[in-house]
C-alpha angles and dihedrals in degrees: 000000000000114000106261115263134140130226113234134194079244092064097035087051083048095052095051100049092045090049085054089048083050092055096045088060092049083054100063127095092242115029097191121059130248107282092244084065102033082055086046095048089047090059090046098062098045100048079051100061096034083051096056086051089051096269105157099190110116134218096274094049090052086037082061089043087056093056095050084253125150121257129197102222146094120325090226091056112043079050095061094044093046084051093047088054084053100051091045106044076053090054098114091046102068133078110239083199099058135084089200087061094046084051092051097044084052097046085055096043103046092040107139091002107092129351099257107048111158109033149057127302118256102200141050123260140179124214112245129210107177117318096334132078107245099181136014111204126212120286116277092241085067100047090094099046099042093044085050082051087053102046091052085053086058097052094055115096106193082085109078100256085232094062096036091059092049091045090054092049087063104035076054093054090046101055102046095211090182132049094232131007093050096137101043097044080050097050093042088050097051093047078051096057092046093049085056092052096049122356096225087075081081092077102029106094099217096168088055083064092039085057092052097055091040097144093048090051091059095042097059088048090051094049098046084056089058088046104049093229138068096247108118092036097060090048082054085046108044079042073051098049100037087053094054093048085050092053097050090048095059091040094050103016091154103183109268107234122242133234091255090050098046089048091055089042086057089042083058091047107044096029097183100340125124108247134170138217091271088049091057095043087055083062099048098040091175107057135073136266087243094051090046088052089046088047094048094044094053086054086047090045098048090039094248083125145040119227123209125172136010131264115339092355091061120119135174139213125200112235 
């Protein structure tokens, strides 16, 4: 049974402008950032989660932890930080589909920090703001089996993978699986999902902007509890995310080759060796096989290139 949630024109609208911002990037020379801003991005994202959980160090001081430094400042807090760098140098190691890899980032997040770091909770809690409880989650006896529930929403694919991503960080949240590190766990997993989905993801500091918009964060959970379904908070989280790829274009923004300059990189390359369409593909990593046939058939079609065979036997030769 998949977690209720309805598909707006918002999130449809959501989905299509972040898969253009998608394509853009694909579109640059160089598709990963220089390591200085990849670094600075990286610090980014984690004093943004730690933020939201009351975490005062500031970007300087995680910026020294990066780089194995020392830092004057509460034990408690350097610890969270030093376990965050952990969890998301490790990002390409865990499996965002399955429970045994949530339990271990937790576990990894959460080391030194409280007792039970790495598993379910055992007890039932209720959300405070304030004085007031906001939010009773489900009772601890049903953690497993809902989580397993969860996990089985996230591997169908009949769900967009953007919004699926957006709908788990809530259900997470939800469901408070741990006693303590829910928000972070929920935030890391759904940078991981994203990463799956397009490798850039890696770079773009979603939880900085998170933290930016802080109070409306908490409000669109807040107001997906009084509604039953995740709705409002997926449209909080794709405008989230779209800012954050908007951010990370103007920021980059490296210049997207052309056609013309793509073909004279490959004359530089093959010289006057036959190559296919594979071949060419192997160069431009970024681009799609579309855009390659359209490449190689301007350069037929102007003379720049020779053609010889048909379909997956076809090679070409630069003039």
């Amino acid at each position: 049974m998949s977690p209720p949630y309805t598909i707006t024109p918002g999130i449809l609208s959501s989905v299509a402008q972040i898969e253009r911002f998608l394509g853009r990037i694909e579109g640059f020379e160089q598709p990963k950032p220089q390591p200085q801003l990849r670094k600075f991005n990286r610090v980014r994202t984690i004093q943004g989660s730690l933020a939201i959980e009351g975490n005062s160090l500031n970007l300087d001081q995680v910026t020294a932890l990066v780089e194995g430094k020392r830092v004057v400042g509460r034990k408690e807090e350097i610890q969270e930080v030093v376990n965050a760098i952990k969890v998301y140098d490790g990002l390409a190691e865990f499996d965002p589909f399955s429970p045994k890899s949530l339990l271990q980032s937790h576990r990894l997040m959460m080391d030194g920090l409280i007792p039970n770091a790495g598993k379910w909770r055992t007890r039932n809690v209720g959300i405070l703001k304030g004085s007031k409880v906001s939010h009773i989650a489900p009772k601890a006896d049903r953690v497993p089996h809902l989580m397993d529930e969860l996990f089985l929403f996230l591997k169908n694919k009949e769900h967009n993978p953007l919004i699926r991503s957006c709908v788990f960080h809530y259900e997470l949240e939800f469901i408070h699986p741990f006693q303590d590190g829910n928000g972070r766990i929920g935030r890391f997993w759904h940078t991981l999902l994203l990463y799956h989905y397009h490798p850039a993801f890696e770079f773009i500091p979603i939880e900085s902007l998170i933290r930016d918009h802080q109070q409306e964060y908490y409000s669109a959970l807040e107001s997906s509890d009084r509604a039953g379904d995740s709705t409002t908070f997926v449209e909080f989280s794709l405008g989230t995310v779209m800012e954050s790829l908007e951010d990370f274009i103007s920021s980059f923004a490296p210049k997207p080759l052309t056609a013309n300059e793509r073909l004279l990189r490959a004359e530089k390359h093959f010289t006057t060796r036959e190559f296919s369409r594979k071949h060419y593909l192997e160069l431009f990593k970024t681009i799609s096989t579309a855009t390659a046939s359209r490449d190689l058939k301007q350069a037929v079609d102007s003379n720049f290139l020779t053609k010889t065979g048909e379909k997956a036997l076809t090679h070409y030769l630069f003039q």
